[in-house]
C-alpha positions in Angstrom: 24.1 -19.1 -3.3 26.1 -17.2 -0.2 27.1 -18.5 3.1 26.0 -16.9 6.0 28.5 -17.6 9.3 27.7 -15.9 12.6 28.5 -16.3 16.2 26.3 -17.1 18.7 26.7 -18.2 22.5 25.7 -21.8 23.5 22.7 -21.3 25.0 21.1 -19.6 22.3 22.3 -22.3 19.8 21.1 -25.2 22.4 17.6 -23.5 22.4 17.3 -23.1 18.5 18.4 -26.3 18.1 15.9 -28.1 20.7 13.5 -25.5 18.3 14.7 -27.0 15.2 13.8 -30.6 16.5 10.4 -29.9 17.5 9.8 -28.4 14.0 11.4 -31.6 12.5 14.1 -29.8 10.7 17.1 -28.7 11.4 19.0 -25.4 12.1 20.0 -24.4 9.1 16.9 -25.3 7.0 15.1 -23.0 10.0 17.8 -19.7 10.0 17.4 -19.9 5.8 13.6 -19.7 6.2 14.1 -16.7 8.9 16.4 -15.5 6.5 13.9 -15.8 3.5 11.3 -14.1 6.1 13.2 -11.3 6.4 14.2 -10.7 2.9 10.2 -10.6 1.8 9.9 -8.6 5.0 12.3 -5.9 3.1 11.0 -6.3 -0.2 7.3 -5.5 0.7 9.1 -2.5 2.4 10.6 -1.1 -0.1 7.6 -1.5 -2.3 5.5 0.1 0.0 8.2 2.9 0.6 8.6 3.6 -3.2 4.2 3.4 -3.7 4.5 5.7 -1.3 6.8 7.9 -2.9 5.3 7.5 -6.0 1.4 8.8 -5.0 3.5 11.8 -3.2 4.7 12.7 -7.1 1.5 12.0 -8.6 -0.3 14.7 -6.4 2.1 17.0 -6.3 1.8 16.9 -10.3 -2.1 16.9 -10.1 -1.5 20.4 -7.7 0.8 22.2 -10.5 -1.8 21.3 -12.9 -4.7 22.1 -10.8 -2.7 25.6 -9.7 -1.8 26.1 -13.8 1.7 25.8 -12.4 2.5 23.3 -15.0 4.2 23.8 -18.5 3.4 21.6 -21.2 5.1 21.7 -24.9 3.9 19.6 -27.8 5.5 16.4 -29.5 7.6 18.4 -31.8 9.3 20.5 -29.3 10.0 17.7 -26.6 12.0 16.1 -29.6 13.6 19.2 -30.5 14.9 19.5 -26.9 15.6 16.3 -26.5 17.5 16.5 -29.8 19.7 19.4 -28.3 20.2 17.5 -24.9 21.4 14.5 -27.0 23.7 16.7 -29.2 25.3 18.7 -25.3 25.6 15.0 -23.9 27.8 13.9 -27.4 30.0 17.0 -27.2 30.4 16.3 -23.0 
């Protein structure tokens, strides 16, 4: 685990703390569940932002198709490429 350390003036502390007591808990039991909060807070985020992302792709792949923009190459020659990317990649 990490250790947070921040400042924070005396009135603010007095306040969380008289928060803290009502909750029966303490501080730092409270700032790690604000803490936790906020962490979820950024992970649902970034999911959303990359579902987001990822429907953006999807259509615009759907349009090429849909527009016969799209080239598509059969098993054997996506391993034959592949081969020669492997083969470019070995010699750097």
């Amino acid at each position: 685990m990490e250790t947070i350390h921040f400042r924070i003036d005396e009135e603010t502390k007095r306040l969380a703390m008289q928060t803290a007591k009502r909750h029966q808990t303490d501080l730092t039991k409270l700032m790690r569940q604000k803490a936790e909060e906020l962490a979820n807070e950024e992970r649902e985020y970034q999911k959303n932002t990359h579902a987001h992302w990822l429907e953006a792709e999807i259509e615009k792949a759907i349009d090429r198709c849909e527009n016969g923009l799209a080239h598509f190459i059969d098993d054997s020659e996506s391993h034959h490429r592949m081969a020669l990317l492997r083969s470019k990649l070995s010699r750097g």
